[in-house]
N, C-alpha and C positions, 0 to 999 in steps of 0.2 A: 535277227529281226527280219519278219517277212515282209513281201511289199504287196502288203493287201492293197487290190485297187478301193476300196470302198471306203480306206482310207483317204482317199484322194477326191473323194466327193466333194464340194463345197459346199460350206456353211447358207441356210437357208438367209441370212441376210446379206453375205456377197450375193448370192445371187439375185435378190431382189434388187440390189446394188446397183445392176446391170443398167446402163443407161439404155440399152435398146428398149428395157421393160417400160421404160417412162410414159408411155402413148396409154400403155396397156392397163396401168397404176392408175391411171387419171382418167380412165373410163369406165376400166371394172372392177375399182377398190383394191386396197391391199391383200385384204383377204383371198377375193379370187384368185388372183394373182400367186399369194402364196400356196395356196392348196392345189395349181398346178405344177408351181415349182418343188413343193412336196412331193408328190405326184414323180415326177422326172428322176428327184433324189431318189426316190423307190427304185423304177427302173435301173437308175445308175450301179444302186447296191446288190440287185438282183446278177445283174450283172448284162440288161439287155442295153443298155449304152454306157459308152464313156464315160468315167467322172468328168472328165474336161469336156463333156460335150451337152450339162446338165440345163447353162445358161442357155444353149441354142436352140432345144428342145423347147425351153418355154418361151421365146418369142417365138417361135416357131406356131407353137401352139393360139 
């Protein structure tokens, strides 16, 4: 078995999960919110960031 990192991405609802996202949910809806964490899983599978670095990106964002 190989260890695809893009297997290691997380699931689009842990990361909405995310308590930092909370501020961000109650301002710019879920949706927005999830279409940048979309967004992030992209890059993560691409391979331009981390899986484990998917949730940071979008508070970040």
């Amino acid at each position: 078995m190989s260890d695809d990192p893009r297997r290691r991405v997380p699931r689009t609802d842990t990361v909405l999960a995310d308590a930092r996202l909370a501020p961000a949910l109650a301002a710019l809806g879920r949706a927005r919110v999830k279409e940048v964490g979309l967004a992030a899983q992209g890059r993560a599978r691409a391979g331009d960031i981390a899986p484990e670095a998917v949730a940071d990106e979008v508070v970040a964002t």
